[in-house]
N, C-alpha and C positions, 0 to 999 in steps of 0.2 A: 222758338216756342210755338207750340200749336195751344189752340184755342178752338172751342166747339161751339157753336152756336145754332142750337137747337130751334127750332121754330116751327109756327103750323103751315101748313100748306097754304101763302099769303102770294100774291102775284108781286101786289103794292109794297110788301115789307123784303122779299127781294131785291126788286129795284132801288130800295131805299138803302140796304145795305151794298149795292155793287156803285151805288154813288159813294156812300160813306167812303169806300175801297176807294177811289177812286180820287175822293177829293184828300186820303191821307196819300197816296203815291204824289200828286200834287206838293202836297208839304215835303216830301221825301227830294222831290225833284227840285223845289228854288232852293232846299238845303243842300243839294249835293248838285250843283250843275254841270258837274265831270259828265254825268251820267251818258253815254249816248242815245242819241234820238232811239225809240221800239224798231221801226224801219232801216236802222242804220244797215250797212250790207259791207263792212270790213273785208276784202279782197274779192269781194264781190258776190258775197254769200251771207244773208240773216244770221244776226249774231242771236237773234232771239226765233224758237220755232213754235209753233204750232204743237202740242202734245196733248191728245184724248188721255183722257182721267177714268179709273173705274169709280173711282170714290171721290164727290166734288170737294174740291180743296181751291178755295181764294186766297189765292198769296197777294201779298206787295209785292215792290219790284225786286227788294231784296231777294226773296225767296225764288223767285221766278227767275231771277239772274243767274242765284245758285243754281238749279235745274235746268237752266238753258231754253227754259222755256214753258209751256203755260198750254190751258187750253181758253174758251170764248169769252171768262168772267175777267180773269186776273190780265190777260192782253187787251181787253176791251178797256176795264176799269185804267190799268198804265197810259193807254192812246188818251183817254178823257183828260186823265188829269196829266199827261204829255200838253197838250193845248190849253190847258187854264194855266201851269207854269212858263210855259215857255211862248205863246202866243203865235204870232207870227214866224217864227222862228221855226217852228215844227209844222208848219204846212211845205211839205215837198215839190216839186213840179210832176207833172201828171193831173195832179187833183184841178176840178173847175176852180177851187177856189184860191188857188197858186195866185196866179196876177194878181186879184183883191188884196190878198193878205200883204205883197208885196208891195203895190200901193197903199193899200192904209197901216201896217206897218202893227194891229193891234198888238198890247204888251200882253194882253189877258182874252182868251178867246172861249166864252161860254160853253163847256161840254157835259153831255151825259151820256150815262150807258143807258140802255131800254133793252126791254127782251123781248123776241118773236118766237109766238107759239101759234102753234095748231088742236093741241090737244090737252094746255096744262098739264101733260106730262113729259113731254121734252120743251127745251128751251133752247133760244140760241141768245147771245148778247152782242149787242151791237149797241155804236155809240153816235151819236149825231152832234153837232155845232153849228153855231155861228158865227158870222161875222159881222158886226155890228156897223150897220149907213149903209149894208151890201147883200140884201139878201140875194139869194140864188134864183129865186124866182117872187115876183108880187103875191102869189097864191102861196107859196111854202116857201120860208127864208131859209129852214134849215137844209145842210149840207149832211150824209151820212158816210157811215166808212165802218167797214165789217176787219178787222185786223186780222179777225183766224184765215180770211182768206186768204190774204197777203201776206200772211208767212207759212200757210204748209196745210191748212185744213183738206183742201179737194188735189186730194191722192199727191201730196209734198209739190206739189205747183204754187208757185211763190208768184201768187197773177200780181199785175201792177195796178197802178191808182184808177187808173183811165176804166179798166173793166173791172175792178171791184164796183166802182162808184155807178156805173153804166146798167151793171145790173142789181144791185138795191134799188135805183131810179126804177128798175123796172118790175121789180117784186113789188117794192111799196106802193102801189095801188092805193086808192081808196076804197074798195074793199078787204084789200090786205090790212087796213090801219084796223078794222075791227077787230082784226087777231092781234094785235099788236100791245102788249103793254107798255104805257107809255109812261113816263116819270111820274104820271098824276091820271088816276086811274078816270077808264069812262072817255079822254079828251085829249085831244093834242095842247100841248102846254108851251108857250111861245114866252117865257119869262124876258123881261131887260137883261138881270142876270141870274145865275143858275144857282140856284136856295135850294138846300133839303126839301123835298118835295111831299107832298100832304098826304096823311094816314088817306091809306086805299080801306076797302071794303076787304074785308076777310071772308077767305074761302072756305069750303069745308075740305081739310085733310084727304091729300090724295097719297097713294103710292108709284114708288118711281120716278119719282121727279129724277130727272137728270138734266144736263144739257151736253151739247153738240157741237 
């Protein structure tokens, strides 16, 4: 079934909707935990890819399974709520936050997607976490992880944990965080745990919006 959902040109009400995405993949995943991990690599190759959209289309994972694959929203929103269903479970090795997880063992690991722009007219989605007694560093607890990159976005190159993560650490800047929408407009939002996130300020209608 497709479903349209129209809206004004909102930074705040995107991000609310690719959580919403996000926290139903979640419900999809503690129903079906067949499912495999977004990263799984079946004979040694991403069973899920990376795929540019001319027309933006948010699937679940259902949808995305059928197609083999997705582009920044629908793999971003899967990874998120990959970690709020399966927790510990779904941090890989590579990632800094591999040992933590496996010593503290969490069942539920707080995620969200956030989008980074330049020009409110492209976007990209990407998704952050925590892990809770463990932040990554005393100044920012959250950990990040770009998914399109890790399965096929820059030119079908399936980079690993280690330099996905290496360089967001190195884009997110604090003056990058000012381009940056985050689940809760205006601020960085360090919730206990991860709540639908509060009406942003509304933009005025632009054209082109796409993402990347």
């Amino acid at each position: 079934m497709k479903i349209v959902i129209d809206i004004a040109h909102d930074d705040g009400a995107m991000v609310r909707l690719l959580n919403f995405l996000a926290r139903e993949d979640e419900d999809l995943l503690r129903q079906n935990p067949q499912v495999p991990l977004l990263y799984a690599r079946p004979g040694g190759r991403p069973w899920i890819r990376y795929i540019p959209e001319k027309i933006e289309t948010w699937s679940d994972i259902w949808m995305t399974i059928r197609r083999g694959g997705e582009d920044c929203d629908a793999l971003a929103a899967w990874r998120a709520g990959e970690l709020r269903a399966k927790g510990w479970r779904a941090i890989e090795p590579g990632y800094s936050s591999y040992a933590v997880a496996q010593r503290l063992r969490p069942a539920f690991i707080p995620a969200q997607v956030f989008l980074r722009t330049l020009n409110h007219k492209v976007y990209h989605c990407l998704f952050w976490y925590r892990i809770e007694g463990a932040p990554r560093t005393p100044q920012d607890p959250w950990y990040y992880d770009d998914p399109s990159a890790r399965l096929g976005m820059y030119d079908w190159r399936f980079e690993d944990a280690a330099k996905v993560e290496a360089r967001l650490l190195g884009q997110l800047t604090q003056r990058d965080r000012m381009r940056v929408m985050w689940p809760e407009w205006g601020r960085i939002v360090r919730p206990s745990r991860v709540e639908m996130p509060t009406v942003g300020r509304i933009r005025p209608a632009a054209p082109s919006v796409r993402s990347f």
